[in-house]
N, C-alpha and C positions, 0 to 999 in steps of 0.2 A: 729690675728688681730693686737696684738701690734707688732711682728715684720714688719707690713708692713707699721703700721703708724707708726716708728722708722725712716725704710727706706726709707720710703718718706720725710721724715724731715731730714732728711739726705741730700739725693739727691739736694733739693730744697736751704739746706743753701749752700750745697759746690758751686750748680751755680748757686747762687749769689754772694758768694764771688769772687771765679773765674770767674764769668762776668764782675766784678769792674775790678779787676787783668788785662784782657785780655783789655780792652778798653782803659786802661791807658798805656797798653804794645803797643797797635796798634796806637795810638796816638802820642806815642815817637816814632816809629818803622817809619811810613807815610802808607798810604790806598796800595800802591801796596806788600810788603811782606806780605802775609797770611799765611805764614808756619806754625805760631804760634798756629793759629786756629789749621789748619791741627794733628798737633804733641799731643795738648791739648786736642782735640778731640777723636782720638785715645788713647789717656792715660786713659783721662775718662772713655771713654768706653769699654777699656780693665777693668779697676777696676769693674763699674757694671758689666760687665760679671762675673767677678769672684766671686764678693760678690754674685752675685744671682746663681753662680753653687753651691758656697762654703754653700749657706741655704737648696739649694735641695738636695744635699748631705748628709747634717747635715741631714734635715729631714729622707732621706732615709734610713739612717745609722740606726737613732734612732728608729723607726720604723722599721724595720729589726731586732733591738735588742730587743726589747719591744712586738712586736707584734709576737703571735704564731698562727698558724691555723690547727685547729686539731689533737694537739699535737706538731707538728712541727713547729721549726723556720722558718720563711721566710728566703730566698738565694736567697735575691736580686743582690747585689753588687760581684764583680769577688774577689776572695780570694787572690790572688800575686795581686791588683792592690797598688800605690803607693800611691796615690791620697785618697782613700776609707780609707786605716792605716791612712793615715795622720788626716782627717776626724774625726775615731772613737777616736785618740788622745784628737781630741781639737773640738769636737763635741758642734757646740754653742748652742745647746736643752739643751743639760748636763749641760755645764757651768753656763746655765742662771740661771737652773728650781733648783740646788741641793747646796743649799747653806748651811744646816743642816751637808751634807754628808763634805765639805771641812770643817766645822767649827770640826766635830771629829775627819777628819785627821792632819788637824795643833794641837790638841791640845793631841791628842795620839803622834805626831810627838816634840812635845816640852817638851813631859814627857820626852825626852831621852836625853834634854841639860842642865844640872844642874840649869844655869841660870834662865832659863824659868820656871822648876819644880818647883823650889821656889816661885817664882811668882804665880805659880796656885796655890799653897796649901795655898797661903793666901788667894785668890778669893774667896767671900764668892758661890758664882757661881760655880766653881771647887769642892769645898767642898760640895755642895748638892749631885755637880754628883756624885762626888767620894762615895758618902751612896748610890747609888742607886743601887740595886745587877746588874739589865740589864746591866748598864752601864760598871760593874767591867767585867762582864760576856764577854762581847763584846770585852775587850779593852785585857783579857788574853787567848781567843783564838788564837790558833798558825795559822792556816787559817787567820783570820784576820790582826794578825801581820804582814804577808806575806804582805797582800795587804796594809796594811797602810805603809811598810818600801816602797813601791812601788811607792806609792799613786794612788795607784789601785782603782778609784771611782764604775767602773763597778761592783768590786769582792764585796764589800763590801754592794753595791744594791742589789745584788743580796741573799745575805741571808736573811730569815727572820726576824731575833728577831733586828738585822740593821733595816730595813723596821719598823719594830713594834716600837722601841728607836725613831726615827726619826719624826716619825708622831705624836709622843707625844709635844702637842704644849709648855707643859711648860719645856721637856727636851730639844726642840729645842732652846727656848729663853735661857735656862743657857746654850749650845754648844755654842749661839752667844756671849751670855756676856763671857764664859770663853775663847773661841776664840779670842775675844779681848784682855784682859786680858795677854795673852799668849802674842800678838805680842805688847803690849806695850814697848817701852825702858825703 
């Protein structure tokens, strides 16, 4: 529901903007060149096209990945397609919904620049986590490693006691506060 009232709020300011735009362009221009329209028109609408394959996709993608039936994953999407990789890359359900999962990878990913280190071991936020066995647990698995040197979001959903860390609301708020922490200057 909110990506559609997103994209309708979307839609609706760019034309308006680009109605101002166009009437002052058609104005300086005189009433007989219309090209403008023409050219503007197709741009636009080339863009919603794409925005709205590029959601059904995403959906499709995520739902494929997420959704099994009867033991089996669904095979929805073509495996060589270019479009579908691109998709699971930069999957906007993923993006939106896992904001817990990027805040362990930036800050598993900052343990490794001395800079940064320092900075977290003074967070009082990094320091909780750091007492927390799951968390020690998680961040020295070599499986894991793999997928945070990567930033492999999928790898690291996909295990459990990840899933189990993650949904713990007060270890999510010290990822975000030490998250931050991490990328301050």
């Amino acid at each position: 529901m909110g990506t559609i009232l997103v994209f309708i709020g979307v839609m609706v300011s760019v034309r308006l903007l680009l109605g101002r735009f166009v009437v002052v362009v058609n104005r300086l221009i005189g009433p007989t060149p219309r090209r403008i329209d023409a050219v503007l028109g197709f741009i636009l609408g080339g863009l919603k096209v794409s925005l709205i394959a590029y959601l059904l996709i995403s959906a499709l993608s995520f739902v494929e990945d997420n959704v099994a039936g009867s033991g089996r994953e669904l095979g929805l999407s073509p495996a060589d397609s270019i479009t579908f990789s691109a998709v699971r890359k930069y999957n906007f359900f993923e993006l939106v919904q896992y904001r817990p999962v990027k805040d362990l990878l930036r800050i598993a990913q900052s343990l490794g620049d001395p800079a940064k280190a320092a900075r977290l071991q003074r967070d009082p936020a990094f320091r909780a986590l750091a007492q927390d066995p799951r968390f020690e647990h998680t961040l020295e698995d070599d499986s894991m490693q793999r997928a945070i040197e990567t930033g492999d979001t999928r790898a690291l959903l996909r295990r459990d006691e990840v899933l189990k860390l993650l949904q713990t609301p007060a270890i999510a708020a010290r990822l975000r506060a030490a998250s931050d922490a991490a990328q301050q200057p």
